[in-house]
C-alpha positions as CSV (number, residue, x, y, z in Angstrom):
1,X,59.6,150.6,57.2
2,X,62.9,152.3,56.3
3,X,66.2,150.1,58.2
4,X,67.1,153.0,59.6
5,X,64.2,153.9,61.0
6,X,63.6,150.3,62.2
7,X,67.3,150.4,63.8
8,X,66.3,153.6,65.8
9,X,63.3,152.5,67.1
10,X,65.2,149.4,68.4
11,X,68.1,150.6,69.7
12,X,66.0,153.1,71.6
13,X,63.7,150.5,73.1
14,X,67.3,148.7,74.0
15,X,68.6,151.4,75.8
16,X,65.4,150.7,78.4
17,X,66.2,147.4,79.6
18,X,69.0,144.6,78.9
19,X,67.2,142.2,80.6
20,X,65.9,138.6,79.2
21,X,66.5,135.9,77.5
22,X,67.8,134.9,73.7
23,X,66.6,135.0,70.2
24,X,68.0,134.4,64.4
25,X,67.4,134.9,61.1
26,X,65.7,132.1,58.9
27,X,66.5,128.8,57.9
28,X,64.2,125.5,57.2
29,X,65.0,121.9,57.7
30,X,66.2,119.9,54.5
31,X,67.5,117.5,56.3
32,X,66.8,115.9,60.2
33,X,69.8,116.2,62.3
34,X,70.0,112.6,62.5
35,X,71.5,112.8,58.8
36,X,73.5,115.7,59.6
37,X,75.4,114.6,62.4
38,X,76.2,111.1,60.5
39,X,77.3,113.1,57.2
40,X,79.7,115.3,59.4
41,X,80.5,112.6,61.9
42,X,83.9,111.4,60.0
43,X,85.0,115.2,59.3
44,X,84.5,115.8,63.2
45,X,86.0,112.7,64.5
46,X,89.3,114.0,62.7
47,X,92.2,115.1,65.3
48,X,89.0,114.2,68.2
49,X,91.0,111.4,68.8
50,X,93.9,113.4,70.3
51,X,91.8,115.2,73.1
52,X,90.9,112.9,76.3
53,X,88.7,114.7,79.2
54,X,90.0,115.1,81.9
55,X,87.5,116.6,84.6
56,X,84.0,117.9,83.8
57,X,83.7,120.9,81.6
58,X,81.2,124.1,82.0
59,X,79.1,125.4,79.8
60,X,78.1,129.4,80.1
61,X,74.2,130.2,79.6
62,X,73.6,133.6,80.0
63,X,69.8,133.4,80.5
64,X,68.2,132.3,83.8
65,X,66.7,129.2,84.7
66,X,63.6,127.6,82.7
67,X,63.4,129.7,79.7
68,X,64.6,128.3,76.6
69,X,67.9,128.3,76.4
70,X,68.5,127.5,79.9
71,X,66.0,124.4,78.9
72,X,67.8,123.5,75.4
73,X,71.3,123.7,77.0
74,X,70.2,121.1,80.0
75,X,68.5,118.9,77.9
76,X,71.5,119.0,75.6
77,X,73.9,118.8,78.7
78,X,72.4,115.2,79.8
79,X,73.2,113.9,76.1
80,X,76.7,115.6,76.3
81,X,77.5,113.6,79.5
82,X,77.1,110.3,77.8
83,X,79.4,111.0,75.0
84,X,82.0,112.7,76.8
85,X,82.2,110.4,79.6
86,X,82.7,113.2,82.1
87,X,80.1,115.7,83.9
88,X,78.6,118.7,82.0
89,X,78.2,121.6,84.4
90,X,75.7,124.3,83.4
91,X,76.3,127.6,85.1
92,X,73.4,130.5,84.3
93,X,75.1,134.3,84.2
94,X,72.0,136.3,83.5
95,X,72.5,140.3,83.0
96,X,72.3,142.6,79.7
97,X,70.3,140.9,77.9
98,X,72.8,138.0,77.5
99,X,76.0,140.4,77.4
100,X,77.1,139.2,81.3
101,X,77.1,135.7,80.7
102,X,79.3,136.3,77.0
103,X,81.5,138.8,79.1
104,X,82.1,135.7,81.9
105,X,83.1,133.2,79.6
106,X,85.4,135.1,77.9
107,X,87.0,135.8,80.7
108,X,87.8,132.4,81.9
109,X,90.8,130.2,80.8
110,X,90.8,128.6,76.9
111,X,91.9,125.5,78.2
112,X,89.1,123.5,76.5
113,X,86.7,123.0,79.5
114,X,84.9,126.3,79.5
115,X,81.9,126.9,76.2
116,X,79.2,129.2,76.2
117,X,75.6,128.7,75.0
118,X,74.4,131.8,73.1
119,X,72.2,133.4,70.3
120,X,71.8,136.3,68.1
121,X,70.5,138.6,70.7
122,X,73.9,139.7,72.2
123,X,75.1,140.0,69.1
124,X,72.2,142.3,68.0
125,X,73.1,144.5,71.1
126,X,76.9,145.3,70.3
127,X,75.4,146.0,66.4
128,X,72.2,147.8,67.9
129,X,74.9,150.3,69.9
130,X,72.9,148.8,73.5
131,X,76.9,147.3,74.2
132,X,79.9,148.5,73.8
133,X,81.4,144.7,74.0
134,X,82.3,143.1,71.3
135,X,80.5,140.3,71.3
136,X,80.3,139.2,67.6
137,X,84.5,139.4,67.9
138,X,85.1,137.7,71.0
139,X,83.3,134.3,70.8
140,X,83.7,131.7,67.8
141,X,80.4,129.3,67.1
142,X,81.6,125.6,67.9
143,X,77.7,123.9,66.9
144,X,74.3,125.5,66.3
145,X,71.8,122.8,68.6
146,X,68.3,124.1,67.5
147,X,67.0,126.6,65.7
148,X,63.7,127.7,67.0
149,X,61.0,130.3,65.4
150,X,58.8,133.0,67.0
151,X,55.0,133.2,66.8
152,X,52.9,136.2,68.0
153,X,50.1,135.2,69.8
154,X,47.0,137.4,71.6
155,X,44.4,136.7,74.4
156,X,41.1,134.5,72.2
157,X,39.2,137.5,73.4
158,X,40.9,139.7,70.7
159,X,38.9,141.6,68.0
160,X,41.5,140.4,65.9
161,X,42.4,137.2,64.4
162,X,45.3,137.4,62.2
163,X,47.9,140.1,61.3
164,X,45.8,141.9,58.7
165,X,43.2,142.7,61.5
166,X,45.6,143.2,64.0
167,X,47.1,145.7,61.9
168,X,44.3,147.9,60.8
169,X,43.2,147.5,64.7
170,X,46.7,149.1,65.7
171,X,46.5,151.8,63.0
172,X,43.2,152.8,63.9
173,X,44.2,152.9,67.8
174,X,47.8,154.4,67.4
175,X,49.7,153.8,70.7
176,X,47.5,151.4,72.2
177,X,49.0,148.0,70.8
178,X,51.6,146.3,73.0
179,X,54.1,143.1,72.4
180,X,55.5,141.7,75.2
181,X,58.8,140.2,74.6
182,X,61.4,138.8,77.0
183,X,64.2,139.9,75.5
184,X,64.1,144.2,74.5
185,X,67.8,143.9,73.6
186,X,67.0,140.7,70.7
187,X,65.0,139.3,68.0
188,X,61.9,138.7,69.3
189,X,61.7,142.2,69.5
190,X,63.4,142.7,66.5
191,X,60.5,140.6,64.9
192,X,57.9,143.6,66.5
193,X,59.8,146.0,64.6
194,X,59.8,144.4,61.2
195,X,56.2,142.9,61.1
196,X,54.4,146.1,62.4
197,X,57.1,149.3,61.6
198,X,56.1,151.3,64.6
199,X,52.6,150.6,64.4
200,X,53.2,148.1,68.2
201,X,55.7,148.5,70.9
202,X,57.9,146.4,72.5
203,X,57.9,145.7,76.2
204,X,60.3,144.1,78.3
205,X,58.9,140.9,80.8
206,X,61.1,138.9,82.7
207,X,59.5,136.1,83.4
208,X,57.5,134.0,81.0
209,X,54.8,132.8,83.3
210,X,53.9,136.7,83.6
211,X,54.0,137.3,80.1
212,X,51.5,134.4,79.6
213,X,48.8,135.6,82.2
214,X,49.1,138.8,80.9
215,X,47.8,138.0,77.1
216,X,45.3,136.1,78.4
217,X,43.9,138.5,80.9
218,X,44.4,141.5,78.2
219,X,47.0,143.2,80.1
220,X,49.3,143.4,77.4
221,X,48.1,142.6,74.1
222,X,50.2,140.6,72.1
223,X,53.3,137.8,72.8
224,X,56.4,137.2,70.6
225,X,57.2,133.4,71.9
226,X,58.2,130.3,70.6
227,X,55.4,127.5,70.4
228,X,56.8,125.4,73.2
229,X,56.3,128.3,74.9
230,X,52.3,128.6,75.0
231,X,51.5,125.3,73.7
232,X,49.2,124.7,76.3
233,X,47.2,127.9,76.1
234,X,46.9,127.3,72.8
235,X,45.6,123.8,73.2
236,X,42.9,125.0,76.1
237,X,41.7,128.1,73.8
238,X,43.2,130.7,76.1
239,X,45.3,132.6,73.4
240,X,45.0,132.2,69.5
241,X,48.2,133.0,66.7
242,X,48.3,135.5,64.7
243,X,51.0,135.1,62.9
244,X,54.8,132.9,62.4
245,X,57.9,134.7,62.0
246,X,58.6,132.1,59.3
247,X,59.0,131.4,55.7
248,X,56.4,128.8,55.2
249,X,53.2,128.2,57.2
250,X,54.6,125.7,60.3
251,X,53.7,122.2,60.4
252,X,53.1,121.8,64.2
253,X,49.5,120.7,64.9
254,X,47.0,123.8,64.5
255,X,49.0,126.0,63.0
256,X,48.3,124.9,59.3
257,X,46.2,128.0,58.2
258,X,48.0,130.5,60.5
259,X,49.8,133.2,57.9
260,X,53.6,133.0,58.1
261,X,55.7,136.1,57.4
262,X,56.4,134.8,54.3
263,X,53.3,134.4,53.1
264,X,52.8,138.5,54.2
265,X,55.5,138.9,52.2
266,X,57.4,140.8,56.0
267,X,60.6,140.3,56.3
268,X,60.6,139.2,60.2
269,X,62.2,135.6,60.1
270,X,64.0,135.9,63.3
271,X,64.1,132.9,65.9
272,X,66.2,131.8,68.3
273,X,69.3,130.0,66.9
274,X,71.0,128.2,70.2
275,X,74.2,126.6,69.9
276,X,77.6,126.3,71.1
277,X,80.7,129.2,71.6
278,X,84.7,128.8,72.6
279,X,87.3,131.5,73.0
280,X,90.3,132.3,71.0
281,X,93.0,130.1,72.1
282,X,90.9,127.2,73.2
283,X,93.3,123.9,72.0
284,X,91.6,122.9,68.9
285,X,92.0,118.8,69.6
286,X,89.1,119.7,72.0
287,X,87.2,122.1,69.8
288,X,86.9,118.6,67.5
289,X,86.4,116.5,70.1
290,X,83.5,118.6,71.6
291,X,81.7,118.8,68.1
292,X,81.9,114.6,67.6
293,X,80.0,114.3,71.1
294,X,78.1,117.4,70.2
295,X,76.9,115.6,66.9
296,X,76.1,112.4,68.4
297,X,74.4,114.2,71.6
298,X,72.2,116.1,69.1
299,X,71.3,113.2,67.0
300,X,70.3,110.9,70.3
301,X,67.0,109.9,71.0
302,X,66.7,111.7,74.0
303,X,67.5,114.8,72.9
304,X,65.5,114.5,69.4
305,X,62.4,113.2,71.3
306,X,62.8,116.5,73.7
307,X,63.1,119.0,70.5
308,X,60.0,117.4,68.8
309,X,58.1,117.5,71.8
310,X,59.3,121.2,71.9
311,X,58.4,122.0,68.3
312,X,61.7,122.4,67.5
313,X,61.8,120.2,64.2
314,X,60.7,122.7,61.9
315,X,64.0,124.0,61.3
316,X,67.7,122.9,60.4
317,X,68.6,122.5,64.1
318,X,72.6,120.8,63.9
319,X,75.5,122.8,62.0
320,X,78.6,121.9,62.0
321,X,81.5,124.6,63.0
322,X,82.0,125.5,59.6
323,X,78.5,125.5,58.7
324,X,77.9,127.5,62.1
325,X,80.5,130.2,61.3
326,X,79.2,130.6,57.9
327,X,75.8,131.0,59.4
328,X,76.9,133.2,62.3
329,X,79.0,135.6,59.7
330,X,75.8,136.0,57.4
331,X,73.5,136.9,60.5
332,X,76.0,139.7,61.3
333,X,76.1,140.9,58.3
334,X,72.6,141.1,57.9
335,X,71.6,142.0,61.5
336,X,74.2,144.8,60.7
337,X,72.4,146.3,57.7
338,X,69.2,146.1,59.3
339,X,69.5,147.9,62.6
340,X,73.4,148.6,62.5
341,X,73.7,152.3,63.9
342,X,76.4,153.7,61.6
């Protein structure tokens, strides 16, 4: 499907709903973020030294409670307090599809005690046209925590078992296929678009639980989730995958023979990259002093047992804030030519 055709269709299923919660372009593991964080540990401690914290700091997450950002940033909130030495607060602005929450924390002081947790999906609203905010210019990436992936997954009682049946079945029944997503405004419906080119619409859910009944009672056909997500239908034979949005086939346990994007040769890699955001003018002493605890948070047993339990290991999850920027500046720029509306 033609970009520009792909950027309509999205924007006008934005313009529906900016309701949900976050979603990134690809990027496999090469090396466990155990390594990462003790090969950037020395570069991060520099100037960390010079910031001591002095009350307990908030962090933004502009998703509601229990999906997975909300889940990623508490998890990686109870490993922050033990490296900082001071409470983590975690304060959920849901709204827009993410925009509310980026609009709140830019608007509170830069004084080093205020971050945000976000993603590529309010990002992909400003560049979509669904927000007039300028979202990509107003936060700057501190850390990237995890990098998840998205799978579509159907009800076991499907005629179809992988994406070359689901595919000729939506052809051949124009209209009738649905995705539900959870968040209209970002890449897991961005992955509908790419993987099936008009061929299966988008629909908003707000709640995941709902989403998951759904597939499995055939009231919507399809899911674009994470693993973690529907791990447990999976396991009891309620749903089956039909596809990864990945390069490579997953290594997660019954996924081996599921067809990966890449293997379809569909560009549709998107998953949800969370990690960390300041605001111009926050002191950079604590900018570096956040990213030491951030490494060693990441790289703790609690919070690496929690992300493999998650499926989250099949990814590069820790960057540093160079390596985050350089990330976050590529996404743009591809997100941009992709479903940019000028």
């Amino acid at each position: 499907m033609k970009k520009r055709v792909i950027s309509l269709a999205l924007t006008a299923a934005m313009a529906v709903s900016l309701a949900g919660c976050g979603s990134s372009s690809s990027g496999t593991a090469d090396k466990p973020a155990e390594t990462k964080a003790a090969e950037g540990g020395q570069e991060a401690a520099a100037g960390a030294e010079d910031w001591k914290w002095e009350r307990n700091i908030e962090i933004i997450c502009p998703w509601g409670t229990g999906g997975g950002a909300d889940t990623t940033l508490r998890t990686f909130a109870s490993a922050l307090e033990k490296e900082l030495g001071v409470s983590v607060v975690v304060n959920n602005k849901a709204g827009a599809g993410g925009v509310t929450g980026v609009q709140f924390a830019t608007s509170q002081p830069a004084d080093g005690y205020t971050y945000l947790l976000c993603t590529q999906s309010p990002m992909l609203a400003q560049i979509s046209g669904a927000t007039d905010f300028d979202v990509y210019g107003k936060i700057k990436p501190l850390c990237q925590l995890v990098h998840d992936c998205n799978i579509f997954v159907t009800s076991s009682k499907s005629p179809y078992n992988n994406y070359a049946e689901l595919k000729e079945y939506a052809q051949a029944n124009p209209g009738k296929v649905k995705c539900g997503v959870m968040t209209i405004t970002g890449l897991d419906a961005a992955c509908v678009e790419a993987a099936f080119e008009g061929d299966v619409e988008a629909v908003a859910y707000t709640e995941g639980s709902q989403l998951n009944a759904d597939v499995i009672g055939g009231h919507v056909d399809l899911a674009c989730v994470g693993p973690a997500e529907v791990s447990a239908m999976l396991e009891s034979g309620d749903m089956k995958v039909v596809m990864s949005c990945t390069e490579k086939k997953l290594t997660l346990a019954g996924f081996e023979n599921v067809d990966s994007a890449g293997d379809l040769g569909l560009d549709c890699y998107f998953g949800p990259s969370r990690g960390i955001f300041y605001t111009e003018g926050t002191p950079e002493a604590a900018i570096k002093a956040f990213e030491a605890a951030a490494e060693k948070a990441v790289a703790s047993e609690e919070f690496q047992t929690w992300a493999k339990q998650q499926g989250l290991d099949q990814r590069q999850g820790w960057l540093n804030t160079a390596d985050y920027q350089a990330s976050w500046d590529n996404d743009y720029k591809d997100l941009t030519e992709m479903f940019g509306t000028k």
